[in-house]
FIKOLTOR-214669 format. One record per atom (N, C-alpha, C): residue number from 1; residue in three letters; chain; atom name; y, z, x. Coordinates in steps of 0.001 Angstrom, whole numbers, plus 500000, padded with zeros to 6 digits. Layout:
<atoms>
ATOM_NUM_ALA_A_CA_Y_Z_X
...
</atoms>
This chain:
<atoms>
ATOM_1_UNK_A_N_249774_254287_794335
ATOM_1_UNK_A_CA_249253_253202_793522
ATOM_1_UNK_A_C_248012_252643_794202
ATOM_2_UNK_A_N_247207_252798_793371
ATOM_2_UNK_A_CA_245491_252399_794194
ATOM_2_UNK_A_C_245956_250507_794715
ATOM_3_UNK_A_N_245012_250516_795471
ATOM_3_UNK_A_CA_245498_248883_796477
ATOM_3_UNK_A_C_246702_248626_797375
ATOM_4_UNK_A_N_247439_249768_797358
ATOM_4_UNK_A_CA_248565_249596_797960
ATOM_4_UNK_A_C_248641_250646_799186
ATOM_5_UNK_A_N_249191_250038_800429
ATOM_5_UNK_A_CA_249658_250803_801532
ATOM_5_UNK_A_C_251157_251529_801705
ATOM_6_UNK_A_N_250990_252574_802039
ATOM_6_UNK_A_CA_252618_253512_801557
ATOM_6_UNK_A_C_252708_253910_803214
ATOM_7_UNK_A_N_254103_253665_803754
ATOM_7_UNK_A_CA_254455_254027_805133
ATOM_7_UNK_A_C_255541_254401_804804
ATOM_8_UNK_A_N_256381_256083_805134
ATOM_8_UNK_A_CA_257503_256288_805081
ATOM_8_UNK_A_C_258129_256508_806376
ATOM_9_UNK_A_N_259407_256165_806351
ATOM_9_UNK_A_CA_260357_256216_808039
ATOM_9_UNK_A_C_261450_257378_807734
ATOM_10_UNK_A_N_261653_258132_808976
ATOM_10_UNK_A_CA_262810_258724_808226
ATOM_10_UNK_A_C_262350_260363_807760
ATOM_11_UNK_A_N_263574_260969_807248
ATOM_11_UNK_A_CA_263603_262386_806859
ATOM_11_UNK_A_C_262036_262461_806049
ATOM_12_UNK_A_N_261287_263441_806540
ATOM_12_UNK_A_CA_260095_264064_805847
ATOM_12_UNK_A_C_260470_265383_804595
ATOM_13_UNK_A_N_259614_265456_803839
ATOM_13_UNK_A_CA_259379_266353_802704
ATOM_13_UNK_A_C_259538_267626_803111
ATOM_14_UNK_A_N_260196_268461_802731
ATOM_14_UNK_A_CA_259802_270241_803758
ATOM_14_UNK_A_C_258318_270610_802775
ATOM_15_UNK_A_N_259138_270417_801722
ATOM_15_UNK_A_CA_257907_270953_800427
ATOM_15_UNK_A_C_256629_270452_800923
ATOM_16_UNK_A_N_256027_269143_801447
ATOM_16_UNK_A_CA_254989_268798_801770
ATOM_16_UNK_A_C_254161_269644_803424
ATOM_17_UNK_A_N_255461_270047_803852
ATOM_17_UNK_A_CA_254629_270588_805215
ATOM_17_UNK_A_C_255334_269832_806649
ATOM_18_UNK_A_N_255858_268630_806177
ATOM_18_UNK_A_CA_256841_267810_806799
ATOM_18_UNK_A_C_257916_268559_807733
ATOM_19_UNK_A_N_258205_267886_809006
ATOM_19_UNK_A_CA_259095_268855_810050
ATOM_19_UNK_A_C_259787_267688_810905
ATOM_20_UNK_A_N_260032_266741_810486
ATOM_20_UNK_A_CA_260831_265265_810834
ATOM_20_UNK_A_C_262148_265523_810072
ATOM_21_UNK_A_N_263251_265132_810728
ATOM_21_UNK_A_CA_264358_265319_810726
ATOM_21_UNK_A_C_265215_264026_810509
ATOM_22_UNK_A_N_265791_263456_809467
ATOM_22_UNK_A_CA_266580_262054_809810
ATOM_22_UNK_A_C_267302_261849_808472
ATOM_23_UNK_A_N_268530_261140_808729
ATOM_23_UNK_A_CA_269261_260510_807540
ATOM_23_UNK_A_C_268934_259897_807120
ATOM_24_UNK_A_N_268137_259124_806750
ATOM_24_UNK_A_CA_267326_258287_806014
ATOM_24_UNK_A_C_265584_258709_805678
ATOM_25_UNK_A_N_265553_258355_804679
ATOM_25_UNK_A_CA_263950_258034_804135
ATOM_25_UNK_A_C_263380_257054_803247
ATOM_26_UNK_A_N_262727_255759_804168
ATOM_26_UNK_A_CA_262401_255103_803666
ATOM_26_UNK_A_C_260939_254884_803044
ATOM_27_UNK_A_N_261004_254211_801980
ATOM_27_UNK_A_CA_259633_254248_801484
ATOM_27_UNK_A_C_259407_252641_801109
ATOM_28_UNK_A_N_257609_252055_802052
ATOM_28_UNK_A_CA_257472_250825_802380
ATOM_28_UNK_A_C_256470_251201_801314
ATOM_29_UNK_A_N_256121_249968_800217
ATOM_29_UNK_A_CA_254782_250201_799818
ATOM_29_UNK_A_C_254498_248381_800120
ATOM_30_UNK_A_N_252920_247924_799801
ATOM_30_UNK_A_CA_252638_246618_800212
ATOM_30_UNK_A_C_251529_247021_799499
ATOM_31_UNK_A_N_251253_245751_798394
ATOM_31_UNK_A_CA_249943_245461_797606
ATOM_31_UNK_A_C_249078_245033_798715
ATOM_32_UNK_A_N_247817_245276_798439
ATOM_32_UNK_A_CA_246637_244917_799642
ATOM_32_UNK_A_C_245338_244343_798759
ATOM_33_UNK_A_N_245474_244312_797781
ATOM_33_UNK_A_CA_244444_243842_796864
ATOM_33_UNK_A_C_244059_242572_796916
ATOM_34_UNK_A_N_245384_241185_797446
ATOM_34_UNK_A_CA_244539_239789_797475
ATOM_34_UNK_A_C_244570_239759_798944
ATOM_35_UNK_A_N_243825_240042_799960
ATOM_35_UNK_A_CA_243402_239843_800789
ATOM_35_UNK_A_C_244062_240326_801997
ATOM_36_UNK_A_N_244314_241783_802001
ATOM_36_UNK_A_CA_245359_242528_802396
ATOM_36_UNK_A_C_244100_243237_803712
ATOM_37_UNK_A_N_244288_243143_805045
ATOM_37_UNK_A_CA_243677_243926_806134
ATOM_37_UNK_A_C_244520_244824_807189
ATOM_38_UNK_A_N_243653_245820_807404
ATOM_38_UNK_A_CA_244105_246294_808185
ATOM_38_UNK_A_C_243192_246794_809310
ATOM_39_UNK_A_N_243267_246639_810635
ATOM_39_UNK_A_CA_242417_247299_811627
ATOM_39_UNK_A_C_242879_248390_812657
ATOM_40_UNK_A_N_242015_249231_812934
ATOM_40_UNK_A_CA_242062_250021_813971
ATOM_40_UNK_A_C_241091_249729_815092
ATOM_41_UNK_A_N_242041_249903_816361
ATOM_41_UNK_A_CA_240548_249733_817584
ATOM_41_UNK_A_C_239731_248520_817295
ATOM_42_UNK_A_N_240704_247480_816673
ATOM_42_UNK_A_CA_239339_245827_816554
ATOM_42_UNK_A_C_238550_246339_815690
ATOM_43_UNK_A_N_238699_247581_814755
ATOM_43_UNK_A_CA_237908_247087_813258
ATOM_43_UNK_A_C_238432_247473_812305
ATOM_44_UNK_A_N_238002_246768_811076
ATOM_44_UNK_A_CA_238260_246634_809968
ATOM_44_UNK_A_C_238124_248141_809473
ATOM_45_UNK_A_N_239517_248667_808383
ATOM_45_UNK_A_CA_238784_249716_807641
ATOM_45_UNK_A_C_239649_249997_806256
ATOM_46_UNK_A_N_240239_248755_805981
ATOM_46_UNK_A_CA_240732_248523_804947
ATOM_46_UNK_A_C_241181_247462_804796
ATOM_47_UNK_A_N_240822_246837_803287
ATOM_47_UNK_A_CA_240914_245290_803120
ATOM_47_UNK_A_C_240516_245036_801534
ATOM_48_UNK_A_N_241366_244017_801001
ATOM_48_UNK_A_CA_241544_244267_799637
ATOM_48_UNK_A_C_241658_245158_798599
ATOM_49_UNK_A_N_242772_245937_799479
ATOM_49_UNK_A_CA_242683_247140_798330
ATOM_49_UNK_A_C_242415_248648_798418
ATOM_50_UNK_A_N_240644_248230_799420
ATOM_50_UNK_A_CA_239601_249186_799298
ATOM_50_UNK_A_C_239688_249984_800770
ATOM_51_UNK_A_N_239512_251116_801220
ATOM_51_UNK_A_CA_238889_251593_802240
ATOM_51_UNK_A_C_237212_250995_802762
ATOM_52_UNK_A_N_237020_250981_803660
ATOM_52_UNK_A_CA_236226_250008_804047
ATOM_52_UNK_A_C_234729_251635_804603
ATOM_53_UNK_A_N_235466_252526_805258
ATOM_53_UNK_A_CA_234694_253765_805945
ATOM_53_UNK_A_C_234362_254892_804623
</atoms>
């Protein structure tokens, strides 16, 4: 979903290429569109939504 950040924990996809192993698979998503940041290394490279690079 465009604006949103997706982090999964847990058993990976085989079909995708995935080689993580676990009883669980969780799936985090988080809207980032009203004023949603994220940094690497002290900079910005996503924020509202958008990729920033």
């Amino acid at each position: 979903m465009g604006g949103t950040i997706h982090v999964a924990l847990g058993n990976s996809f085989h079909e995708a290429g995935g080689l993580n192993k676990s009883a669980i698979h969780w799936d985090i998503l988080k809207d980032m569109t009203k004023g949603g940041e994220i940094y690497a290394d002290g900079e910005p490279f996503f924020k509202d939504g958008n990729f920033l690079i």
